[in-house]
C-alpha positions as a printed Julia matrix, in Angstrom:
84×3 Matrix{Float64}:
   0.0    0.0    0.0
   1.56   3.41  -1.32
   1.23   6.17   0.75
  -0.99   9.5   -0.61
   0.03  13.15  -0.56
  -3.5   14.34  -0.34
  -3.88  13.55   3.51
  -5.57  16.25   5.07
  -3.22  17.32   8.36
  -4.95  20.35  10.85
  -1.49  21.82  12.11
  -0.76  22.7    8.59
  -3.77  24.01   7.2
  -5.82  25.78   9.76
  -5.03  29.28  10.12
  -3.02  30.73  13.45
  -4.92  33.6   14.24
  -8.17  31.37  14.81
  -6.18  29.61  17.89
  -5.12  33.06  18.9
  -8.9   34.12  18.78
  -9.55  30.97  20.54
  -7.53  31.21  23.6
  -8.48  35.42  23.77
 -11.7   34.59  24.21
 -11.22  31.29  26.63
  -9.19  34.13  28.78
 -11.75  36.88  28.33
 -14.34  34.46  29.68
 -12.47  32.89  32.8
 -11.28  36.76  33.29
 -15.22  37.35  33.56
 -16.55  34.98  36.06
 -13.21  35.0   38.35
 -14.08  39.3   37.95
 -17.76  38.35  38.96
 -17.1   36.48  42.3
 -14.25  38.67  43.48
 -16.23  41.61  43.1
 -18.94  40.21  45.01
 -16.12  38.93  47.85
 -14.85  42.92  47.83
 -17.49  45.79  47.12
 -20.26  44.05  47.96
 -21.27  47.48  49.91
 -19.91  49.93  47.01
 -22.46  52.08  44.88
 -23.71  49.95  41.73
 -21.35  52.23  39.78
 -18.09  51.69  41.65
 -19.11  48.07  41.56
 -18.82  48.52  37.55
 -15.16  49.61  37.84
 -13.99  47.15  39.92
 -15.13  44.69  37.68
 -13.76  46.31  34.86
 -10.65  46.81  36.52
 -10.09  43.33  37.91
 -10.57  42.13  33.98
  -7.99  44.27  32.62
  -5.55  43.22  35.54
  -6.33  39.89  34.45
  -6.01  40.13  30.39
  -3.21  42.54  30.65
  -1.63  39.4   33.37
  -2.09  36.91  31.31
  -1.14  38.14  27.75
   2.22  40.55  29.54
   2.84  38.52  32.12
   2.54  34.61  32.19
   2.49  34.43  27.89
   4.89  36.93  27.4
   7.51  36.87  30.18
   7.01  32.76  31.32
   5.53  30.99  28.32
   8.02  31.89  25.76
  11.2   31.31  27.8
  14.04  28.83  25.79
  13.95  26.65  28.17
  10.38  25.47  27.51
  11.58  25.0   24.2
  11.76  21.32  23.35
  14.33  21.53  20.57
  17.77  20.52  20.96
């Protein structure tokens, strides 16, 4: 049995930016609900409006964390790199 050059293989074919797109939004959402429930922990007794920046706030921290932080400054270190 020959092998075929037509064999369809995801890593090579589907575009970057969608798994880009993909994680924003996984981040954006967990950002969300952890914003949610820490804003009900700490300004619980703040003015509906206040409440609105904290929340805010606490998803920006958590975006701007993630994506200048952790993926910038950890995940993309050489020595997670497997290559040798």
């Amino acid at each position: 049995m020959g092998a075929h050059n037509n064999v369809h293989i995801p890593g090579e074919s589907w575009p970057h930016f969608t798994w880009l797109a993909i994680e924003f939004f996984v981040v954006l959402a967990i950002a969300a609900l952890s914003s949610r429930e820490l804003v009900n922990i700490v300004a619980k007794d703040a003015v509906p409006a206040m409440q609105n920046w904290y929340f805010f706030g606490i998803i920006a921290a958590i975006v701007l964390g993630w994506y200048m932080g952790i993926r910038h400054g950890i995940l993309r270190k050489k020595v997670l790199e497997t290559r040798y």
